[in-house]
KEKE-3310 file (N, C-alpha, C; in steps of 0.2 Angstrom, whole numbers, plus 5000, padded with zeros to 4 digits):
npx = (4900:4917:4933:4944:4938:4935:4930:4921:4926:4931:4933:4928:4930:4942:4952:4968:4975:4991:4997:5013:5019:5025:5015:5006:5009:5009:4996:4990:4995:4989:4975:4974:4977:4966:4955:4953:4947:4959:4966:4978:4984:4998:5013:5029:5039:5052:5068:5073:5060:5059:5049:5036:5041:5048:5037:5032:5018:5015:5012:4998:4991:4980:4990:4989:5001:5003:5000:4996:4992:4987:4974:4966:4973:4970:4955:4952:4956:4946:4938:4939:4942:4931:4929:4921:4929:4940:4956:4964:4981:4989:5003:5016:5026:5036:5044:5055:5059:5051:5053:5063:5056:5044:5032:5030:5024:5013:5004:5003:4999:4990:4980:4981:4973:4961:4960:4956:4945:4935:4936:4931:4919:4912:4909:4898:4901:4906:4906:4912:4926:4941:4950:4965:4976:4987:4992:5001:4994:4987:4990:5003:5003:5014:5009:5007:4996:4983:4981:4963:4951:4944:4952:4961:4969:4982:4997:5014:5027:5030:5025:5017:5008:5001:4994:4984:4978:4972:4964:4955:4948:4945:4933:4927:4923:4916:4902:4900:4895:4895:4889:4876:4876:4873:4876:4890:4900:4911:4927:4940:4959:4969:4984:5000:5019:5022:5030:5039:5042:5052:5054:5063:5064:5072:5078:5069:5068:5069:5073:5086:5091:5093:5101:5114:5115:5114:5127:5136:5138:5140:5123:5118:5108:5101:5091:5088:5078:5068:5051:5037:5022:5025:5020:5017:5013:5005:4995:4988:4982:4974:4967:4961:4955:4946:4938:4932:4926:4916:4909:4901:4893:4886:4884:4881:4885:4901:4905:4918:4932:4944:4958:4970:4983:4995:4994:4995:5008:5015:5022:5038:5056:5065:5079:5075:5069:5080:5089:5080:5078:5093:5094:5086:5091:5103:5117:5127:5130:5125:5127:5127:5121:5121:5114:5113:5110:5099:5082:5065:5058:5046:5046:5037:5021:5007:4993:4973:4964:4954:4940:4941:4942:4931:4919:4922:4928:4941:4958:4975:4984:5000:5012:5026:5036:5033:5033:5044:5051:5043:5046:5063:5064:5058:5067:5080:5077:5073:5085:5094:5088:5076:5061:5053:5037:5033:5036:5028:5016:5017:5018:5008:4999:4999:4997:4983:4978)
npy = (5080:5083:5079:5077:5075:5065:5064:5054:5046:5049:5043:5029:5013:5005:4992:4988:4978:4969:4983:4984:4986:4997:5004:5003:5007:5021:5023:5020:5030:5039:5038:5040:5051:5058:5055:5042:5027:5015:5001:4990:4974:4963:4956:4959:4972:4971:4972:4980:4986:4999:5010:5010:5009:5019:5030:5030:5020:5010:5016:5024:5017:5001:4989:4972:4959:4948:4933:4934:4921:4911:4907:4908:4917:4928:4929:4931:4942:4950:4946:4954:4965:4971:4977:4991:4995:4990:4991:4979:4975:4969:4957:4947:4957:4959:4957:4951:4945:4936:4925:4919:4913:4907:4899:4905:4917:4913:4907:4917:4929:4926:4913:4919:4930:4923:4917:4930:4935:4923:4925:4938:4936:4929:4938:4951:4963:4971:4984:4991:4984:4985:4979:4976:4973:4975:4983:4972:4963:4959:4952:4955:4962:4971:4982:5000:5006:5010:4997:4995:4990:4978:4969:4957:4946:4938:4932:4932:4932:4924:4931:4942:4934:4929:4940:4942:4929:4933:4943:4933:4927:4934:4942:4929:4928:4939:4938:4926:4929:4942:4949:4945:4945:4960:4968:4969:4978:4978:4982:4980:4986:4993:4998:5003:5004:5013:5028:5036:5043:5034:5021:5006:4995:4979:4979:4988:5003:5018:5015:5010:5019:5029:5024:5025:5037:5042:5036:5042:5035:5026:5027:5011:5004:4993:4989:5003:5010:5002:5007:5014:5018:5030:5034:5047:5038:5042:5045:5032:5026:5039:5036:5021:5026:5035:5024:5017:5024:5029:5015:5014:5025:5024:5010:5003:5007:5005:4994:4981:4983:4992:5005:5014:5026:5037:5051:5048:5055:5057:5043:5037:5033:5018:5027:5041:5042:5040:5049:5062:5058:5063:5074:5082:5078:5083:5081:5067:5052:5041:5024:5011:4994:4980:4963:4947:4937:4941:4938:4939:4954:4965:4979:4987:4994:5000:5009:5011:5025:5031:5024:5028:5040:5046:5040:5041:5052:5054:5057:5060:5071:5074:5076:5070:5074:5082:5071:5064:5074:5076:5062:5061:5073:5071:5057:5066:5077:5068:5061:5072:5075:5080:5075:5059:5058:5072:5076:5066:5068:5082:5082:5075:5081:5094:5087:5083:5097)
npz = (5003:5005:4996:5004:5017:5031:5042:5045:5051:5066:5080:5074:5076:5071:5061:5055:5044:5043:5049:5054:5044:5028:5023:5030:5041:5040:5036:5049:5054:5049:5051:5064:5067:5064:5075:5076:5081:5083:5078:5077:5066:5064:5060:5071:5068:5056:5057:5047:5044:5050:5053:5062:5073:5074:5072:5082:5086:5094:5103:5102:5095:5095:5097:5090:5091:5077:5065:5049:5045:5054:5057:5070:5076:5070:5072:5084:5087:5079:5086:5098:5094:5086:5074:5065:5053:5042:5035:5025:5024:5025:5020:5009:5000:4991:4975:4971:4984:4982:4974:4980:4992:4991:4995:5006:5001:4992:5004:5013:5006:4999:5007:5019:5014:5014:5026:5035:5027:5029:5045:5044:5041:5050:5061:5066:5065:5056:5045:5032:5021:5017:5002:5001:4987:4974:4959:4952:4952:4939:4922:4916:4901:4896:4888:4884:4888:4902:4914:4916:4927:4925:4917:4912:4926:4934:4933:4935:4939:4956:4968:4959:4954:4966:4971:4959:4964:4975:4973:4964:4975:4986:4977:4976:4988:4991:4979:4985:4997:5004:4997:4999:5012:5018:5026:5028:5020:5004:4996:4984:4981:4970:4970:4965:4967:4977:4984:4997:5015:5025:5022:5021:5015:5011:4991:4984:4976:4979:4995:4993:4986:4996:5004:4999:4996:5008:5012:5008:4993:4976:4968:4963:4948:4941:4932:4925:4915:4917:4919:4931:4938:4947:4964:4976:4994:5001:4993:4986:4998:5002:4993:4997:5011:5006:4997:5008:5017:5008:5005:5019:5014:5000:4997:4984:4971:4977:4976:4971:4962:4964:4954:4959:4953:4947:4934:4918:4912:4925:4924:4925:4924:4931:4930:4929:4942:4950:4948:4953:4965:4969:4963:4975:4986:4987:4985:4977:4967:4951:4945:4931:4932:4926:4926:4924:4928:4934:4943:4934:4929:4926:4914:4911:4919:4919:4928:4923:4930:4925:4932:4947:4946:4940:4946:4961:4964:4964:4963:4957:4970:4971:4959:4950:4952:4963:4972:4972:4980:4993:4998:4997:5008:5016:5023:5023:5032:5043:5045:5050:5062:5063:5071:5069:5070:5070:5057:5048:5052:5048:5033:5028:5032:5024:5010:5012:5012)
capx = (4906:4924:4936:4947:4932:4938:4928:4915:4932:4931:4931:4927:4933:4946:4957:4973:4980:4997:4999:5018:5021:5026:5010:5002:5010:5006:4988:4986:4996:4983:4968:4976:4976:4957:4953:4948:4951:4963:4967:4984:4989:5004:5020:5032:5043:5057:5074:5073:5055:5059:5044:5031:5044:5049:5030:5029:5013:5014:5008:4996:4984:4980:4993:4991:5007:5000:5003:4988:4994:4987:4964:4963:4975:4963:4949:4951:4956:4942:4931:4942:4939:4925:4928:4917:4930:4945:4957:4968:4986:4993:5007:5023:5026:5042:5044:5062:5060:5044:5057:5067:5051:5038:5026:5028:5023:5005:5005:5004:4996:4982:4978:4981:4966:4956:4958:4955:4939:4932:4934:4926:4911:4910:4905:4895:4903:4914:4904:4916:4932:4943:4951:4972:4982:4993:4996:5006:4988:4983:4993:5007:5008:5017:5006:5007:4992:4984:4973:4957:4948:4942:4958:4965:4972:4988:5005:5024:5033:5024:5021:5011:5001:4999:4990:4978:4975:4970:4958:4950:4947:4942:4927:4922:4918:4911:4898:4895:4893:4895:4882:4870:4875:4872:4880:4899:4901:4919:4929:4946:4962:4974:4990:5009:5026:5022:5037:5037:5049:5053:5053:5067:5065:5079:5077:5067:5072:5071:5078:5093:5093:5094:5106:5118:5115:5117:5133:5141:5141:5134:5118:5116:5102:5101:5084:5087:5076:5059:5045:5034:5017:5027:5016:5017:5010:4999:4991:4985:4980:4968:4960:4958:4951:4938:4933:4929:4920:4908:4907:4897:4887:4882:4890:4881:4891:4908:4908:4920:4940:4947:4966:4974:4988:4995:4991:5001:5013:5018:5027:5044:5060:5070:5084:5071:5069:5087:5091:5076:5083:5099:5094:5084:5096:5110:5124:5126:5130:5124:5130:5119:5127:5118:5115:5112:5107:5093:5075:5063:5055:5042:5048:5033:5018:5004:4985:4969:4962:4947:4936:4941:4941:4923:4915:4924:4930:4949:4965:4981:4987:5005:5016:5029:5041:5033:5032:5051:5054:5042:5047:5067:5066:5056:5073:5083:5075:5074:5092:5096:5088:5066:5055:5050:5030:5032:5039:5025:5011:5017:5016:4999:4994:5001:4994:4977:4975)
capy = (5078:5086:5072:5076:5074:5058:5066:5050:5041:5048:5038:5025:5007:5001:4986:4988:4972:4974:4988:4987:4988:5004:5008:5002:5013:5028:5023:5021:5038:5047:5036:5042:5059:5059:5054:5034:5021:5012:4992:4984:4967:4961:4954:4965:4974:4967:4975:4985:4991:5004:5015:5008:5010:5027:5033:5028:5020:5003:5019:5026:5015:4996:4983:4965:4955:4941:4932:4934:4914:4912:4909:4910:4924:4936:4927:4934:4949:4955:4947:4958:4973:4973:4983:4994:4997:4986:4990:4973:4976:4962:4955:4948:4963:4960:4954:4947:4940:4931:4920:4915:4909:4908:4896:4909:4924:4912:4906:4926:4934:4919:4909:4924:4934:4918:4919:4936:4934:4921:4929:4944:4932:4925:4942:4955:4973:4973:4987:4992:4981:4987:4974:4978:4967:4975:4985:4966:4958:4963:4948:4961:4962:4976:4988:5005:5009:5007:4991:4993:4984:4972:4968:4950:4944:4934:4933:4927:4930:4920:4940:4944:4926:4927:4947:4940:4926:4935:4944:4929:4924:4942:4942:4924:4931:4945:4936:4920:4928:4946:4953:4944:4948:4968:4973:4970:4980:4978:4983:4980:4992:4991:5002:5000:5007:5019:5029:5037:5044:5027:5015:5004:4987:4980:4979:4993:5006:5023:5013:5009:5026:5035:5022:5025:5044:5045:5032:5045:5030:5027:5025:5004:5002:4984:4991:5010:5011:5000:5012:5013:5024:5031:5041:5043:5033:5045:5045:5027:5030:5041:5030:5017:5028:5035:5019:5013:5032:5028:5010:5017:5030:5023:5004:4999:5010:5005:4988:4978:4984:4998:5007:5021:5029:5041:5050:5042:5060:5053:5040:5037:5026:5021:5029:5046:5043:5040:5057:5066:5061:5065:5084:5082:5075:5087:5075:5060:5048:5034:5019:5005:4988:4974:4957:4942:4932:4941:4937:4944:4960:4968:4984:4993:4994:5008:5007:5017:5027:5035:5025:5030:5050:5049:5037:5041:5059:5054:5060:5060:5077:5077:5076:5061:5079:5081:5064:5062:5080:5076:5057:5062:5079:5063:5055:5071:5079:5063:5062:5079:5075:5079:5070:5056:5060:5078:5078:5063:5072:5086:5078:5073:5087:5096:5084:5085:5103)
capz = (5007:5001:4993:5011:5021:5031:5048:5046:5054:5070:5085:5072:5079:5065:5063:5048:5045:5039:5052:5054:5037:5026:5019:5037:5047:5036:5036:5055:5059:5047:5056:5073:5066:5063:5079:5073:5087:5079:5079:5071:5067:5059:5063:5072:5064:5056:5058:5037:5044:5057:5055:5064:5080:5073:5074:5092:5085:5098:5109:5100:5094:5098:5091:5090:5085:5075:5057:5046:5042:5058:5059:5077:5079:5067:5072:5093:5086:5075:5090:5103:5093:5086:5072:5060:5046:5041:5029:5025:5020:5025:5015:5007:4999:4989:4972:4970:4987:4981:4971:4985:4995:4984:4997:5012:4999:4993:5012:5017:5002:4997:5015:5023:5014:5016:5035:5038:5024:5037:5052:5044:5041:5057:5066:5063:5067:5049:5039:5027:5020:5009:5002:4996:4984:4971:4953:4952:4950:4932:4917:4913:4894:4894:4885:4882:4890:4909:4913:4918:4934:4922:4913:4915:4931:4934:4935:4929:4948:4964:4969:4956:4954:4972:4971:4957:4966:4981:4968:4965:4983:4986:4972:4977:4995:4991:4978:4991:5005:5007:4993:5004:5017:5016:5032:5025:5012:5003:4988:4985:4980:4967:4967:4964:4966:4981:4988:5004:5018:5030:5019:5020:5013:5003:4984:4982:4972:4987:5001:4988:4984:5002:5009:4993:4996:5014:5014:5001:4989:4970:4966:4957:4947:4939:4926:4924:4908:4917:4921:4934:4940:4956:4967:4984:4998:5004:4985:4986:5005:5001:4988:5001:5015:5002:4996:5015:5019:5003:5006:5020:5009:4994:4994:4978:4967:4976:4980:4966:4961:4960:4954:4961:4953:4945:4927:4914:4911:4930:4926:4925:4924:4938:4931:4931:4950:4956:4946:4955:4969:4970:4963:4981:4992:4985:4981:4973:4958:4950:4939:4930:4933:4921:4930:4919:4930:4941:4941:4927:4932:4922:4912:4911:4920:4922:4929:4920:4935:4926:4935:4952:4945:4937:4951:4967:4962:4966:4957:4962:4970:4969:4953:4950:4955:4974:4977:4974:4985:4999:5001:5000:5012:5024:5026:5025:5038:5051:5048:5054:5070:5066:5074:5062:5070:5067:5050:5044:5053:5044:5025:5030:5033:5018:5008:5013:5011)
cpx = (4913:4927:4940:4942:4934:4936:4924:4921:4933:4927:4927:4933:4935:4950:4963:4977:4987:5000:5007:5021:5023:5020:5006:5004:5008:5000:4985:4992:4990:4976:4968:4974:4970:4954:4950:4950:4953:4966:4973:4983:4992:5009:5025:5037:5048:5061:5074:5064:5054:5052:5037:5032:5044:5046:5027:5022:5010:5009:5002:4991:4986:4983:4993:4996:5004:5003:4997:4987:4990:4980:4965:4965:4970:4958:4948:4953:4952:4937:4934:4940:4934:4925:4922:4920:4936:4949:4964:4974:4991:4996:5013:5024:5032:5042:5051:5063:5053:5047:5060:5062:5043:5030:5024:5024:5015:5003:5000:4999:4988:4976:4977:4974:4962:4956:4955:4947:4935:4931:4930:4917:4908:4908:4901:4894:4905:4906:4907:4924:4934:4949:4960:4976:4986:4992:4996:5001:4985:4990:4996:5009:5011:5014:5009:5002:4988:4978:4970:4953:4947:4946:4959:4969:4976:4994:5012:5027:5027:5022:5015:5004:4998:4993:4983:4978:4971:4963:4952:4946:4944:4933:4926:4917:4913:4904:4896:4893:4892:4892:4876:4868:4874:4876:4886:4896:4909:4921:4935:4950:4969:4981:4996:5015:5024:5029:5033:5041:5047:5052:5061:5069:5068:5075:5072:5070:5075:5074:5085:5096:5097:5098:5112:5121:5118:5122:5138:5142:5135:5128:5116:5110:5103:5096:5084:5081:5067:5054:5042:5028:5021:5022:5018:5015:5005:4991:4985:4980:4974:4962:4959:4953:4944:4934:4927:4924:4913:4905:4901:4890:4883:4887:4887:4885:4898:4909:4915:4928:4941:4954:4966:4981:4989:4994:4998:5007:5017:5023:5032:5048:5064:5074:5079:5072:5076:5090:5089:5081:5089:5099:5092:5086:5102:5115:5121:5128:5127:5129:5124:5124:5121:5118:5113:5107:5100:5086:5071:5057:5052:5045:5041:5025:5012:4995:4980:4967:4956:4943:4934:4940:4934:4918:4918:4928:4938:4952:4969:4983:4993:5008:5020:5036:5040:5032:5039:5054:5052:5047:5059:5067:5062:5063:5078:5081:5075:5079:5096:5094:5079:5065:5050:5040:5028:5032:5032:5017:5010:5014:5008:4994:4992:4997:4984:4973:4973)
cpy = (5079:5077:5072:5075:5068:5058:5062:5046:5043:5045:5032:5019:5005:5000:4989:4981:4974:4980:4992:4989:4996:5008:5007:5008:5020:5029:5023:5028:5043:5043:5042:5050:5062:5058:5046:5030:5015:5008:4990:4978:4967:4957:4958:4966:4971:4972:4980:4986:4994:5008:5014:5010:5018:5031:5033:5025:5013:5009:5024:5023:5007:4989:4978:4962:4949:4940:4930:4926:4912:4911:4912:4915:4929:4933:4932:4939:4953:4954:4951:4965:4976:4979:4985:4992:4992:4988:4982:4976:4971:4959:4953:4951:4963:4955:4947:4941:4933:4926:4913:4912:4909:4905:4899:4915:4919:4910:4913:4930:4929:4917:4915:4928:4929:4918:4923:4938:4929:4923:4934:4942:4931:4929:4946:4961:4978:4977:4985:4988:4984:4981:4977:4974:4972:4979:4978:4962:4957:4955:4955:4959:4969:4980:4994:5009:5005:5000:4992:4989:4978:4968:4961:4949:4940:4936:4929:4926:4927:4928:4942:4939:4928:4936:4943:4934:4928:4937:4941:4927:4930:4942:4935:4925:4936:4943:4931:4922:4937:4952:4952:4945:4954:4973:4973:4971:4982:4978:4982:4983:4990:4998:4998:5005:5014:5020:5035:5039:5035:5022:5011:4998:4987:4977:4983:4999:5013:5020:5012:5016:5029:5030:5023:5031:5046:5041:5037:5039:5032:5024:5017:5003:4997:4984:4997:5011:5006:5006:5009:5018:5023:5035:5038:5040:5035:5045:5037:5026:5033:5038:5026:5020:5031:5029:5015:5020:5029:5020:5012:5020:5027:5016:5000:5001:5009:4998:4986:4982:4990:5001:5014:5022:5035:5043:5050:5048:5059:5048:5039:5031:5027:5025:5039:5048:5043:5047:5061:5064:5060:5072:5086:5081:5081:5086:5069:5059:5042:5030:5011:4998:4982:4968:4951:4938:4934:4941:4939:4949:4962:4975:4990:4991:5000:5005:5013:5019:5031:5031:5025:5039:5050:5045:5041:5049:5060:5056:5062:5068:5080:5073:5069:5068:5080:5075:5064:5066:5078:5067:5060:5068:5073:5064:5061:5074:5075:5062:5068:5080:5076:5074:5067:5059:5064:5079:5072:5065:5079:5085:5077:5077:5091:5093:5086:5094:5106)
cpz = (5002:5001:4998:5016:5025:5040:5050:5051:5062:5073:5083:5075:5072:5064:5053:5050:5041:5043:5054:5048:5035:5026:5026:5043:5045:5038:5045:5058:5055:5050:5063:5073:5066:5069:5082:5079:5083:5083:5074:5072:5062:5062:5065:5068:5063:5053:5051:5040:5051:5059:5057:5071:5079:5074:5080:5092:5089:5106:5109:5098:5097:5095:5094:5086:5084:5069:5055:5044:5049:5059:5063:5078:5076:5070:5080:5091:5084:5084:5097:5100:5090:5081:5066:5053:5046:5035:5030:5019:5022:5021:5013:5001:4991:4982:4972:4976:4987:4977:4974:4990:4992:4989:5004:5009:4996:4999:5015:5012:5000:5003:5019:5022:5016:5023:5037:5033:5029:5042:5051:5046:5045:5061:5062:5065:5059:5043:5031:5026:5013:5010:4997:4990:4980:4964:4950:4950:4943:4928:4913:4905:4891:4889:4889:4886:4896:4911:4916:4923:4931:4918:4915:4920:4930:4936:4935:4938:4951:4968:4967:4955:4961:4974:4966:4958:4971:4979:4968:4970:4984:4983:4973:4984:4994:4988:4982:4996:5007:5002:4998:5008:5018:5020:5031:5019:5009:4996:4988:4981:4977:4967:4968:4966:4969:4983:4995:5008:5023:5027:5019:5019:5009:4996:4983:4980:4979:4993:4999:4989:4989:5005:5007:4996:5003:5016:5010:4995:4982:4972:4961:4955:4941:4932:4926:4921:4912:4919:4925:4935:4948:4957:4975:4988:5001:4996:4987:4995:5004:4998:4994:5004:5011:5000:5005:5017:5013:5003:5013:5020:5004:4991:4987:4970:4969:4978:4971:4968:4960:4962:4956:4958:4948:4938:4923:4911:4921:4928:4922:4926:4928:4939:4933:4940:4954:4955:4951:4962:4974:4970:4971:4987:4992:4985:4979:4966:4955:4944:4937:4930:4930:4924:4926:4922:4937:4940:4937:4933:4925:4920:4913:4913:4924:4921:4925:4926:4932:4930:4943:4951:4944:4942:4959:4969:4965:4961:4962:4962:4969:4963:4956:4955:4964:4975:4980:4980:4990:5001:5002:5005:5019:5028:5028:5033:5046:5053:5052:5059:5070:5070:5069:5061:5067:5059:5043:5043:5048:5036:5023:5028:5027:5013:5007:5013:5004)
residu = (UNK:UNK:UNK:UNK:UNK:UNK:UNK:UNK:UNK:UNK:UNK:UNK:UNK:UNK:UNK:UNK:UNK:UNK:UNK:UNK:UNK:UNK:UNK:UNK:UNK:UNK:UNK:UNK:UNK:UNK:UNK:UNK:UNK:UNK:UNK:UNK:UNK:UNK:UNK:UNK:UNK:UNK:UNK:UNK:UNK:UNK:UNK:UNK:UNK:UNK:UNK:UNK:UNK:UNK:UNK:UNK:UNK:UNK:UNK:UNK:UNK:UNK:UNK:UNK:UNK:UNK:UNK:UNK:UNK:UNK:UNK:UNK:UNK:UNK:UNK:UNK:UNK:UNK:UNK:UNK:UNK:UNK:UNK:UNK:UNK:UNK:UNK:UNK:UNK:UNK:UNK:UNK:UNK:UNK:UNK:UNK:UNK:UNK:UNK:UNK:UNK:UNK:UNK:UNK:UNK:UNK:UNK:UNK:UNK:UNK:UNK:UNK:UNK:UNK:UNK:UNK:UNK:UNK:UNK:UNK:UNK:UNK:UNK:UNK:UNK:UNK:UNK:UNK:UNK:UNK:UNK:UNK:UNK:UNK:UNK:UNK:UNK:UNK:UNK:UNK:UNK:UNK:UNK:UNK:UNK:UNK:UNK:UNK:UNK:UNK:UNK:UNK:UNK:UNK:UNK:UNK:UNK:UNK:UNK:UNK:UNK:UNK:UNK:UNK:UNK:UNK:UNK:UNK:UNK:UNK:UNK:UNK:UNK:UNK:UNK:UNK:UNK:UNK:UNK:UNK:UNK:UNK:UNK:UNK:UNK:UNK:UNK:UNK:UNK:UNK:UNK:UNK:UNK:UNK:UNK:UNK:UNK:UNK:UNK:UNK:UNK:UNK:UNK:UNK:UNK:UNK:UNK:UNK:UNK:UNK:UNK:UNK:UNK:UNK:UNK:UNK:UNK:UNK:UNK:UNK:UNK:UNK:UNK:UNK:UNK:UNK:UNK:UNK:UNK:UNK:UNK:UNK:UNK:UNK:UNK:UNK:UNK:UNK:UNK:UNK:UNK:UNK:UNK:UNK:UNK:UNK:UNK:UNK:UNK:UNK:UNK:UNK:UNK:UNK:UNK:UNK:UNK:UNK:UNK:UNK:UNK:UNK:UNK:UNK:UNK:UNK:UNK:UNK:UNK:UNK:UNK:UNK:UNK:UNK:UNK:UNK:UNK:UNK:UNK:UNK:UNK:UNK:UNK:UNK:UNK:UNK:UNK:UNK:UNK:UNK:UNK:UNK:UNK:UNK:UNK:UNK:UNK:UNK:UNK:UNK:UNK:UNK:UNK:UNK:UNK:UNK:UNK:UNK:UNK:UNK:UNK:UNK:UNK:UNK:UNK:UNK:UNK:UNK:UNK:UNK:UNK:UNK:UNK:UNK:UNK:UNK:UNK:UNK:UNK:UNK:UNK:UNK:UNK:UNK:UNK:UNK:UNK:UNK:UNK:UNK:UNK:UNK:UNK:UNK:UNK:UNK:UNK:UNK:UNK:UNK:UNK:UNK:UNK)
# end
């Protein structure tokens, strides 16, 4: 089976938590695309996340508005749909804002997997789980080099504690309950600092950008010089839907953790990225404006990805260069009037070839 092979998904019954989300809406337009009978829950869109409306996807697959914080809500969900695959992206997503509400983002990120790890328990449809938390989950000692599944977990901000706590809760269900059980088989997925076209939640570096760009205004970056492993959202994406296809095939080789991201001549520093795209937007300026007083943000952080290359035979397809070009011609292109569908179906597609 090719590493785009993703045909075991048709008219497969499966639930994305987190579905209005950035990375959720991506993930169930390429479900839809496949043919998958495709189940959301999440909270609905909030005003900075248009593309879940954008994608028409309230008419396309099967959305439940619910809050993962919520048992009963997931619980008559999973028993309403009854699904095969799950992936769980459910989340409060946002580091900076994880400062300003720190017991809505463990709340959302901790309790929330613990709900939706329950309910999975409680039935028995859920093959495959792919279980999502974070990059953010690893104890960032800022190394030179990328950490390993097995690397230390934790965390400085209520973000990233709450990523490697979820971890834990993750690998205590999996050992007490769902080794033995054998019918759920589940792995969970680490990436970081995806970009993307429709992304438009504040403090993120691309939604800065393309608001800056398409207002005529500078570009402010507050950390030029921190690095990231950018890839794009389709990159980490794939790693999921592979790990749920071989959790099916051959789940004693993929249960446990695994990172997706790009190879370490990838990554880049913000100020790299707001360069890039500006050359892609075709105007623009920027300026670095120093803040004394803003929360501590990690400088450098990059994941090892051989053992999703030598077990799962993944590898990231686009460069740090087509990430930046596909995700800015996104925006470019829906401003000029595309069809956000057409243009994401497009990428997809592209992608995939």
């Amino acid at each position: 089976m090719g590493l785009m092979d993703f045909s075991i998904f048709k008219e497969a019954k499966i639930l994305v938590t987190g579905s209005t989300g950035f990375k959720g809406s991506w993930l169930c337009t390429w479900l839809n695309t496949l043919g998958a009978d495709v189940s959301g829950f999440a909270l609905p869109p909030k005003p900075d996340a248009p593309l879940f409306d954008q994608l028409k996807l309230r008419e396309r697959i099967k959305q439940y508005d619910g809050d993962i914080r919520d048992i009963e809500a997931i619980k008559k969900v999973l028993n309403e749909v009854k699904p095969e695959i799950v992936f769980h992206l459910a989340a409060q997503a946002l580091v900076r804002y994880s400062y300003d509400e720190p017991k809505i983002t463990f709340d959302t990120n901790v309790l929330g997997a613990v709900n939706l790890l329950e309910a999975i328990r409680a039935i028995n449809t859920v093959k495959s789980l792919v279980f999502v938390t974070s990059d953010k989950c690893y104890w960032n000692k800022e190394w030179v080099w990328g950490y390993r599944e097995n690397d230390e977990l934790g965390g400085h901000d209520p973000y990233s504690a709450s990523k490697a706590a979820a971890e834990l809760v993750f690998s205590s269900y999996q050992d007490s309950f769902f080794q033995k059980q054998a019918k759920v088989q589940a792995a969970s997925a680490r990436a970081g600092n995806v970009i993307g076209g429709g992304d438009f939640s504040m403090d993120r570096i691309v939604p800065d950008c393309i608001r800056a760009l398409a207002s005529g205004e500078e570009i402010v970056l507050r950390n030029p010089e921190s690095t990231r492993p950018w890839q794009h959202v389709l990159e980490p994406l794939s790693g999921y839907m592979t790990i749920a296809r071989e959790l099916l095939i051959r789940p004693d080789d993929i249960r446990g953790a695994w990172n997706f991201g790009p190879d370490p001549e990838n990554v880049h520093s913000v100020k790299d990225l707001a360069k890039k795209s500006i050359e892609y937007w075709g105007s623009g300026s920027l300026k670095i404006a120093g803040n004394a007083d803003q929360p501590f943000e990690s400088n450098l952080l990059m994941l090892n990805v051989d053992k999703s290359k030598s077990i799962l035979g993944w590898r990231a397809r686009w460069n740090f260069d087509q990430a930046v070009k596909y995700t800015v011609q996104w925006y470019r292109r829906v401003q000029e009037g595309k069809n956000p569908i057409e243009v994401t179906v497009e990428q997809i597609k592209e992608y995939s070839e």
